[in-house]
C-alpha positions as CSV (number, residue, x, y, z in Angstrom):
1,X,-56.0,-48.8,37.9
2,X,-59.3,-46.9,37.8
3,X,-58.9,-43.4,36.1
4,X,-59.2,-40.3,39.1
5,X,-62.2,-38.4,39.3
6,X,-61.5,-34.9,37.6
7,X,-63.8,-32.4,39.0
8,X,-64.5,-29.7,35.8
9,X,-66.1,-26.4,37.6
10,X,-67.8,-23.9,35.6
11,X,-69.4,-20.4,37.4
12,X,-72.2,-19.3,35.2
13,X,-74.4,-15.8,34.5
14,X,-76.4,-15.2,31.8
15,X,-74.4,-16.5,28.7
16,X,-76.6,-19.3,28.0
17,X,-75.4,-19.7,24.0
18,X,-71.7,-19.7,25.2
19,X,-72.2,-21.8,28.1
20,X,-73.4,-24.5,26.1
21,X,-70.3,-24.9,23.8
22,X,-68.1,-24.8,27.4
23,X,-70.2,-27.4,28.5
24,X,-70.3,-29.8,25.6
25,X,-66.2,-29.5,25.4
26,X,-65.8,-30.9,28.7
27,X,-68.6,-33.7,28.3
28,X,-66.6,-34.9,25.6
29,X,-63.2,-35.3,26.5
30,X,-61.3,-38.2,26.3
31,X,-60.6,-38.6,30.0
32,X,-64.5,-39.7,30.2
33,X,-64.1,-40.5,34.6
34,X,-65.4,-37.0,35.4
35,X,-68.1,-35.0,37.0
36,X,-69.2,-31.4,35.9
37,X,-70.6,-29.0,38.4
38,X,-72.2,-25.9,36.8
39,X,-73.0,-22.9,39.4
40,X,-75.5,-20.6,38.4
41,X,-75.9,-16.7,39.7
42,X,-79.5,-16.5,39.4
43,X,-79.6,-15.8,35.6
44,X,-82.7,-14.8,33.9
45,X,-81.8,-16.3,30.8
46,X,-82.4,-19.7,29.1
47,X,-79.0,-21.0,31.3
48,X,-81.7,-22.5,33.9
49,X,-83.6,-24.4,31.2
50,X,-80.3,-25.5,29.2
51,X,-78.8,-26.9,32.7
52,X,-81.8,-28.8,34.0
53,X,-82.1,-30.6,30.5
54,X,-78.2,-31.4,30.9
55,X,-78.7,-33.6,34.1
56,X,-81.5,-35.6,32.5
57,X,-78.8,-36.3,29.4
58,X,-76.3,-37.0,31.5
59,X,-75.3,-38.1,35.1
60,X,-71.9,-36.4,35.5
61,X,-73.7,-33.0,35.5
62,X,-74.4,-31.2,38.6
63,X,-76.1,-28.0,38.7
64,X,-76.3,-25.4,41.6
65,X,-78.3,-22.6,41.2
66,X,-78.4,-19.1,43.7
67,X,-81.8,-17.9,44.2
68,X,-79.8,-14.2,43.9
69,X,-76.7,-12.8,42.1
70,X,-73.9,-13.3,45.2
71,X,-71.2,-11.2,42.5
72,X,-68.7,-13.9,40.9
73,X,-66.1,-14.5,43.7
74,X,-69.4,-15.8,45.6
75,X,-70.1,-18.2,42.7
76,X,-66.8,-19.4,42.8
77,X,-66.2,-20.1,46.2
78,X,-69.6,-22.2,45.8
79,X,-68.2,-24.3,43.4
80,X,-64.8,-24.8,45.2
81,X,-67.0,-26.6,48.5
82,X,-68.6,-28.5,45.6
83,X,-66.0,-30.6,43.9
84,X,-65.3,-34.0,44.8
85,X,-62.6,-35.1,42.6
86,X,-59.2,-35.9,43.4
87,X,-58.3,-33.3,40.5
88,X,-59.9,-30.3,39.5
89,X,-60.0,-27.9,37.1
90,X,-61.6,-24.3,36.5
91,X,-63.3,-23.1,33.6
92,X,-65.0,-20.1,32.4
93,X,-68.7,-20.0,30.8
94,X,-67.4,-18.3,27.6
95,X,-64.3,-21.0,26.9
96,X,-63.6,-24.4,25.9
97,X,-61.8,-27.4,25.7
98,X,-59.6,-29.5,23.1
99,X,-60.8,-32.9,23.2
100,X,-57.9,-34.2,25.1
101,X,-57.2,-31.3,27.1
102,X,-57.9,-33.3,30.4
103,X,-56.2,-36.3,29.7
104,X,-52.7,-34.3,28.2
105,X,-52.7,-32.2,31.6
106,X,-53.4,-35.6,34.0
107,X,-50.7,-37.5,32.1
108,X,-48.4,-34.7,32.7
109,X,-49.1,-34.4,36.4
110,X,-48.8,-38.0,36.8
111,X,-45.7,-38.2,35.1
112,X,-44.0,-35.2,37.0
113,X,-44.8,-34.9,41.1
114,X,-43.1,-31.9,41.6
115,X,-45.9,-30.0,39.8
116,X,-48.8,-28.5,41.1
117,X,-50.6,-27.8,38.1
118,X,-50.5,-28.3,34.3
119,X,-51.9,-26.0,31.8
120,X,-52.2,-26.1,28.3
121,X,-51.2,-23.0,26.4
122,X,-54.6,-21.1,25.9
123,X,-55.6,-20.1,22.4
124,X,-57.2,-16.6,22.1
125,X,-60.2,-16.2,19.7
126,X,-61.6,-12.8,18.8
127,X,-65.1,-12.9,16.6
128,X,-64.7,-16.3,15.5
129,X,-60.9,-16.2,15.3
130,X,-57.8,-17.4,16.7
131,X,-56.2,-14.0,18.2
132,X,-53.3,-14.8,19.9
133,X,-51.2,-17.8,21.7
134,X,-51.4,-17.5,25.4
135,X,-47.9,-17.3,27.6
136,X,-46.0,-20.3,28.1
137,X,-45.7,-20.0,31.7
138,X,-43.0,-22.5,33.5
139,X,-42.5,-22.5,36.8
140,X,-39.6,-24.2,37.6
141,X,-37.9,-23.2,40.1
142,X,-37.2,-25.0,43.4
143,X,-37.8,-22.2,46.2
144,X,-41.4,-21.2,46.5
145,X,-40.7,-17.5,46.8
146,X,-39.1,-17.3,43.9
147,X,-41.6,-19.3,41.7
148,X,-44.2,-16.2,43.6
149,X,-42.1,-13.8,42.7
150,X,-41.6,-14.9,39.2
151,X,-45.2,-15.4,38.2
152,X,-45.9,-11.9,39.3
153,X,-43.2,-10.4,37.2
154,X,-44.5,-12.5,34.0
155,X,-48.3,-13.0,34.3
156,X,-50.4,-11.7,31.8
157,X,-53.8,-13.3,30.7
158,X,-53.1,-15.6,33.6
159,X,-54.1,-18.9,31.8
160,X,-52.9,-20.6,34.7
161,X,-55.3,-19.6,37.0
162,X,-57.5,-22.6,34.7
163,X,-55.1,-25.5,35.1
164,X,-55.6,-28.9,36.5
165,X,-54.1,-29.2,39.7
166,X,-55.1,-31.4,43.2
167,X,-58.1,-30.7,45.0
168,X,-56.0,-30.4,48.0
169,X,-54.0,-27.8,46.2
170,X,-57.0,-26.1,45.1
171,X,-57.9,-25.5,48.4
172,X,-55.0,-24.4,50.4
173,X,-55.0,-21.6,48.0
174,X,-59.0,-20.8,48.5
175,X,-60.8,-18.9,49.0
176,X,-60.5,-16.8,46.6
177,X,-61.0,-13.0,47.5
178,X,-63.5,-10.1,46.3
179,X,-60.8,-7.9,45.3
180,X,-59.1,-6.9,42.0
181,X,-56.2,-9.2,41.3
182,X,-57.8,-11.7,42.5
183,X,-57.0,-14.6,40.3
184,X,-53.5,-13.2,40.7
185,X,-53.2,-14.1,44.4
186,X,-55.0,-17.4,43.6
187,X,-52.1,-18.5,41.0
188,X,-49.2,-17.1,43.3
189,X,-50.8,-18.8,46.2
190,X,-50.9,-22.4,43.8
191,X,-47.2,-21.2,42.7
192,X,-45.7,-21.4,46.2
193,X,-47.2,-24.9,46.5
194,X,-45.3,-26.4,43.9
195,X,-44.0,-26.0,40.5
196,X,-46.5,-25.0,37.5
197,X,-45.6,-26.3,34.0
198,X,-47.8,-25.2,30.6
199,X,-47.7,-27.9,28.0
200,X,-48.1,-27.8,24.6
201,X,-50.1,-30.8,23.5
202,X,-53.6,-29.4,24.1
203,X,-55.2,-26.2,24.8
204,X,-58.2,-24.3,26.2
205,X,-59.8,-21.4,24.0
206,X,-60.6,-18.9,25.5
207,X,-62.6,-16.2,24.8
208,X,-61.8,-12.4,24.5
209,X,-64.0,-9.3,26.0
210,X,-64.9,-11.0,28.9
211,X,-65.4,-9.6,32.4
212,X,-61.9,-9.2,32.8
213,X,-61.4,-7.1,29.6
214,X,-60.5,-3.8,31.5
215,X,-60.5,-2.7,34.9
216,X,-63.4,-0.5,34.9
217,X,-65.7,-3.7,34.2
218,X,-64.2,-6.1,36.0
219,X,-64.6,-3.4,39.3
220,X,-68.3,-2.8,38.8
221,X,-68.6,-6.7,38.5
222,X,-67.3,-7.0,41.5
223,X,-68.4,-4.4,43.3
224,X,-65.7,-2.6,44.4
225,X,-65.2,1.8,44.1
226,X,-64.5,2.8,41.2
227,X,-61.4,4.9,42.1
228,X,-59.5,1.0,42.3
229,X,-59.8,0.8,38.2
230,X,-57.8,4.0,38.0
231,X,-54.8,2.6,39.9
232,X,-55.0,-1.0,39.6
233,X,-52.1,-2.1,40.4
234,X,-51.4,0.0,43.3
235,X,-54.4,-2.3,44.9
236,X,-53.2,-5.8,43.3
237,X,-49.7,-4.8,45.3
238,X,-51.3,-3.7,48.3
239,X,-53.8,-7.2,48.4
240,X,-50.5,-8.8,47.4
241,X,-48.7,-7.3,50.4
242,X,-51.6,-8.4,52.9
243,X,-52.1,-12.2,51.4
244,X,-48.3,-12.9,51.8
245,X,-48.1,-10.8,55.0
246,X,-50.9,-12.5,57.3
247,X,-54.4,-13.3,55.2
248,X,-53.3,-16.7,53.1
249,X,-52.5,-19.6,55.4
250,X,-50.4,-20.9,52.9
251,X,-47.5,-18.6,53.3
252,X,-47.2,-19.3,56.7
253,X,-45.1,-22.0,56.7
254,X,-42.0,-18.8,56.3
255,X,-40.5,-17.3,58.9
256,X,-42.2,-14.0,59.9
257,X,-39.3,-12.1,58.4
258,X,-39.1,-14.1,55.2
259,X,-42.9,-13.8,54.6
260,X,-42.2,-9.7,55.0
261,X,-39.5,-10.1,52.8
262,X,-41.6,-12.0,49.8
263,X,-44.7,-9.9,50.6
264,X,-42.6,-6.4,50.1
265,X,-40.6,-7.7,47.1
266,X,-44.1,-9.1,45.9
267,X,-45.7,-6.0,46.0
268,X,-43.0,-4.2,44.0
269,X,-43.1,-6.2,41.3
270,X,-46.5,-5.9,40.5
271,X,-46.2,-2.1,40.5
272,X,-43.1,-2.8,37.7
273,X,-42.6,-0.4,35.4
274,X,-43.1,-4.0,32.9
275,X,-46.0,-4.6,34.7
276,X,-47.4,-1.7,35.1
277,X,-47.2,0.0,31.4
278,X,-49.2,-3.3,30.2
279,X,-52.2,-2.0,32.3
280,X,-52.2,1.7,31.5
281,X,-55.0,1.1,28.9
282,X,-57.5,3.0,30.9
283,X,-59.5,5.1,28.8
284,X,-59.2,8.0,30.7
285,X,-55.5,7.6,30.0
286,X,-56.4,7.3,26.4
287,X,-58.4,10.4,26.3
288,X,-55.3,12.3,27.3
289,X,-53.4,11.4,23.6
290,X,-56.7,12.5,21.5
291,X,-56.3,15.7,22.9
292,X,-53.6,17.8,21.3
293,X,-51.9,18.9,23.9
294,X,-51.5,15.1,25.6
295,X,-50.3,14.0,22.2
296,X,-46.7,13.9,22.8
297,X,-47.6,12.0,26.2
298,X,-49.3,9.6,24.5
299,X,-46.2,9.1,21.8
300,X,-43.6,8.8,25.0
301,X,-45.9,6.5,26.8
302,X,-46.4,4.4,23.1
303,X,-42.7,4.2,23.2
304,X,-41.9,3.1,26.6
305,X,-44.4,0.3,26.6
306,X,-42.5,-0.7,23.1
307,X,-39.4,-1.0,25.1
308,X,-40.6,-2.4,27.8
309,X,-41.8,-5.2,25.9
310,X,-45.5,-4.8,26.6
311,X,-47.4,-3.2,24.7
312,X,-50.7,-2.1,24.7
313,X,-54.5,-2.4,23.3
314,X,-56.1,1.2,23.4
């Protein structure tokens, strides 16, 4: 049997150097059966120059490019209309892939139905250097709300959210939305699908201080007020409450009270005190414990997050 197409999407802006190395890691795998398609925000870097020399080199490469900067959900949702293979697979400009990465997750898939999506367990490299192991996310379990409910009590980088799952998964979770959390409601829409499994064989690399590295940035990049970075996960509960509720068609297949039910209990757990301590990095909540008298707040809130199990990086 002929190997499926695997559909490799990456959104691009302005990392031209970085780009490259994503690029050349997916043009290499092992699984060779796939096409790339590169979406470009209008950079005014070398990324135009570096893409256009990639589809004379090679044929799987396609390359869209915005004549303006649309924001990065924009880009995205480009990409998703884009893809034509019967497996796809997100990834950022600034990451990469082992050599086998696509193959591991497709034999995986192939060899379990009841998943939805296969991830390897992301490597995290700081200057140069592995960092940090990413979260062996399984889940297992067989009622979709529950799966929701316990990827929301448990996600942290989110290395899920660039797994290789089904087109047609892909896009009963799509689009995604302009809002923080975003990638959030994407996974938990995916998670209700089926079951998610991370694997251990392969891995992507990803790197750190991205958009996504605190809440401030990741709101400008998106566009959004500024007052949402200071209570983050007061809006990721609220968007969660309103996807699960009535705005994602794919929680509609619940009874009107059991999708209230799920959205409700959804909601709360993203505004967990677990949850919620691993996000209180803000640096205006820094700024309190380098001032003498916010000291001892800082030392209780140092403590609690030790407790909790979370931890933090201010």
């Amino acid at each position: 049997m002929a190997e499926p197409l695997i559909s490799v999407a990456i959104p691009t802006y302005n990392r031209a150097a970085k780009l490259t190395r994503a690029v050349e890691s997916v043009l290499a795998q092992t699984h060779a059966h796939l096409e790339l398609v590169i979406s470009d925000n209008a950079s005014v870097d070398e990324t135009e120059a570096i893409c256009r020399s990639l589809l004379e080199r090679d044929a799987r490469v396609t390359y869209l490019r915005s004549p303006v900067n649309r924001g990065p959900t924009a880009n995205f949702n480009t990409l998703f209309a884009e893809l034509a293979g019967e497996y796809v697979l997100l990834l950022s400009d600034d990451d990469w892939l082992e050599r086998d990465y696509l193959s591991c997750c497709l034999a995986e898939l192939q060899r379990r139905p009841e998943l939805v999506l296969v991830c390897g367990r992301a490597s995290y490299v700081k200057d140069g250097h592995a960092f940090k192991r990413g979260v062996d996310m399984q889940l297992l379990q067989q009622s979709p709300s529950e799966r929701v409910l316990e990827y929301l009590a448990n996600v942290d980088e989110n290395g899920v959210f660039y797994g290789l799952m089904a087109r047609t998964v892909l896009s009963r979770a799509a689009p995604l939305r302009n809002v923080l959390g975003n990638d959030w409601l994407f996974a938990a829409a995916i998670a209700f699908q089926g079951k998610l499994a991370t694997i251990g064989e392969s891995a992507v690399n990803r790197e750190l201080g991205g958009t996504s590295a605190d809440f401030q940035r990741l709101a400008a990049t998106l566009g959004l007020p500024a007052w949402q970075a200071r209570v983050p996960h007061l809006v990721i509960a609220w968007q969660t409450f309103k996807d699960v509720c009535w705005r994602a068609p794919v929680y509609r297949e619940l009874a009107a009270p059991r999708r209230l039910a799920l959205a409700l209990l959804g909601a709360w757990t993203v505004i967990s005190w677990r949850s919620l301590a691993w996000h209180l990095t803000l640096p205006a909540f820094a700024a309190i414990g380098a001032r003498r008298r916010g000291r001892w707040l800082w030392r209780a809130y140092d403590r609690l997050t030790r407790l909790l199990g979370a931890g933090h990086s201010a």
